[in-house]
N, C-alpha and C positions, 0 to 999 in steps of 0.2 A: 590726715597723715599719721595720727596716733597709729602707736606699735606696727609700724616699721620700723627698721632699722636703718637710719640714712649715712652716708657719709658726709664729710662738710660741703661738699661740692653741691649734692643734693640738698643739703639745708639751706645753702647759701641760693641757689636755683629757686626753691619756693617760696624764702622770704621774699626774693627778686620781683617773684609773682606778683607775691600779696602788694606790695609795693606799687608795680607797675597799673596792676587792680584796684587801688587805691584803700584798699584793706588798713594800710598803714598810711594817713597823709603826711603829705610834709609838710613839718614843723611839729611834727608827733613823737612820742619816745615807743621803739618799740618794746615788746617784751623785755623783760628781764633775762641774764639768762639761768637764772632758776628755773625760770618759766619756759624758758625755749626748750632747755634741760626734760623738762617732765610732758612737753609737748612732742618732743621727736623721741623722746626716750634714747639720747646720747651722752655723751662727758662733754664736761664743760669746755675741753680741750676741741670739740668737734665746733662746739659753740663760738667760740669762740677765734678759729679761723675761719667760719665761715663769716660771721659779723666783718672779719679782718678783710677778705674780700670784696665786698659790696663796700666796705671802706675805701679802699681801693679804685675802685668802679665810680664812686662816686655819688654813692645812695646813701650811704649813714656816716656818719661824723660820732665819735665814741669821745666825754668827756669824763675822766674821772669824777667819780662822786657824784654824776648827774644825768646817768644813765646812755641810749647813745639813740640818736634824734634819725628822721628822715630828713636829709635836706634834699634829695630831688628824686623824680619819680619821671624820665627820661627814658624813652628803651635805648639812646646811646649819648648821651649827658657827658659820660666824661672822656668823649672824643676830643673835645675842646671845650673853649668857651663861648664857641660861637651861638649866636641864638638861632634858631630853627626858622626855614623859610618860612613856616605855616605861624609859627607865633609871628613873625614880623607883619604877616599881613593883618593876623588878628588882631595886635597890636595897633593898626593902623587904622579899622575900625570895617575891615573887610570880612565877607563870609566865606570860608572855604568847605566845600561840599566835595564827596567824591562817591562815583558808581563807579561798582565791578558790571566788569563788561563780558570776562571770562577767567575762568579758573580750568585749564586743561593743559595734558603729557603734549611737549612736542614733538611733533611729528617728520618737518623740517629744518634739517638742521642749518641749512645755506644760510640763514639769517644772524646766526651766529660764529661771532670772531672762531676760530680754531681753537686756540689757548682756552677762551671760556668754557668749549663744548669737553674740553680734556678735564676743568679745572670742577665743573660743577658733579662731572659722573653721565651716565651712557642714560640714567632717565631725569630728566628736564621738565620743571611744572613752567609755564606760563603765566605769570597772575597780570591782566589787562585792563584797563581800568582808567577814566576820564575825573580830573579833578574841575569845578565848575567855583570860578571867583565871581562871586556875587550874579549867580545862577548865568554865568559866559565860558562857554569851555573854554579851558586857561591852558590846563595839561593833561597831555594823554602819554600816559606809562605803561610800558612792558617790563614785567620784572619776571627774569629767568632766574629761578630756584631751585635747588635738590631736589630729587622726588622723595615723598614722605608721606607714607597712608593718611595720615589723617588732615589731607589736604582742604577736604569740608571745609574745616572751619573758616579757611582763608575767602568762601564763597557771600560769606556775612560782613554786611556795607562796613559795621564800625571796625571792622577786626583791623586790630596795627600790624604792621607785617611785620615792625623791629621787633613787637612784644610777641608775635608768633615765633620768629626764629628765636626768641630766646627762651619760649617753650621748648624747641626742641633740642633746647641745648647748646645755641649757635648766639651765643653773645656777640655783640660784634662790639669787633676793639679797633677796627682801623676802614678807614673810607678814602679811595682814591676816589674825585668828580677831573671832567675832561669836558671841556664846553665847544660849540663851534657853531655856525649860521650854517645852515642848510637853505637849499633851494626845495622847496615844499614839494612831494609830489600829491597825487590827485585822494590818497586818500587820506591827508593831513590835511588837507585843504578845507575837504570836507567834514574832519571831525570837529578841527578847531574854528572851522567857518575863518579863514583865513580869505582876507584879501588882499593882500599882498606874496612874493611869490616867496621870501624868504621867512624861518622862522630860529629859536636857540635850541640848540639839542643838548642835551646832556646825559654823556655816559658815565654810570655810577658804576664801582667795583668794591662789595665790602666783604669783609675778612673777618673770621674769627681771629682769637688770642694766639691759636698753629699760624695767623697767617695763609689760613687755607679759603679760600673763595666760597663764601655762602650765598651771595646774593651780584645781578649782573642785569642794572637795569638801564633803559632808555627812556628817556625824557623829553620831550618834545613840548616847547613853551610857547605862547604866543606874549611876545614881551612887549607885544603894542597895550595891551590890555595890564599889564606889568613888569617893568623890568627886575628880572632877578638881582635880589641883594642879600647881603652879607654881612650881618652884625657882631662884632668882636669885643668881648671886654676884655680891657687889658689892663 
């Protein structure tokens, strides 16, 4: 990043990276901002609302006289304080695996709500992809995206989709979930090796900081193999 010239949005953007990248872990103090200073080559004034940001967000905590620490490394941590599905399984002493199954422009659009197909824009990625709980397909997701050339990257097993979109600039500050039983058809059946006819769906809708729609996915769970839960500290 040396000699560029960033604004705070863009400093606060790439420290977010390093962060998420684990460049910076938590319970670390980052740079100084002398050091951020001679790093972006900006004013302490740049430095310093971008720190104020990511404070904000949820990633650094600034103590006078004692520099200002990582406390979490979340792509969206400070939705709430809920704990994430996947730590409660890991938590629980479960393995959670997932394969991409496709990364492609949709082509039909009958599958999606109206609203969504207006909200997301006229080209639409697909990311599809089987999550496997202790090697049993558990959940199989479709997430409907912006289209954005450098969609490659999202084709690689580890890549996070929250720390993708917030490569492209698409923090996400707010998440509707909508849940419901479905009657399985034959290729649910098939993916999740379901024997039963019913399975939990769940439609996700998440928003940037506009409140504009970044992400619009479908969830599809076999909750014989786990029922979904929900951890809150209060």
């Amino acid at each position: 990043m040396k000699g560029k010239k960033l604004l705070y949005i863009e400093v606060a953007k790439d420290l977010k990276s390093d962060i998420l990248a684990g460049h910076y872990p938590v319970g670390t103090l980052i740079p100084t901002e002398i050091e951020l200073e001679k790093k972006y080559e900006v004013s302490k004034i740049t430095i310093r609302k971008a720190v104020e940001i990511l404070s904000q967000e949820g990633y650094l905590e600034k103590k006078s006289g004692k520099g200002t620490t990582v406390i979490s490394n979340r792509p969206f941590n400070k939705l709430s304080k809920a704990t994430s599905f996947s730590a409660v399984l890991e938590n629980e002493g479960h393995r959670l695996t997932k394969k991409i199954i496709s990364v492609e422009e949709v082509d039909d659009f009958t599958e999606l709500p109206e609203d969504v197909r207006k909200k997301l824009g006229e080209r639409i990625i697909c990311l599809t992809r089987i999550y496997y709980l202790d090697d049993s397909p558990y959940i199989f997701y479709k997430h409907y995206l912006p289209y954005k050339e450098n969609i490659e990257s999202l084709r690689k097993s580890q890549t996070s989709l929250y720390s993708w979109l917030g490569e492209q600039g698409q923090s996400i500050s707010y998440i509707r979930d909508s849940f419901s039983i479905e009657m399985a058809d034959e290729e649910i059946k098939e993916i999740l090796n379901l024997d039963k006819p019913t399975y939990l769906k769940r439609h996700r809708y998440s928003f940037n900081q506009g409140r504009n729609l970044v992400e619009y996915s479908v969830g599809n769970y076999d909750v014989d193999l786990h029922s979904y839960v929900i951890e809150y500290e209060v």
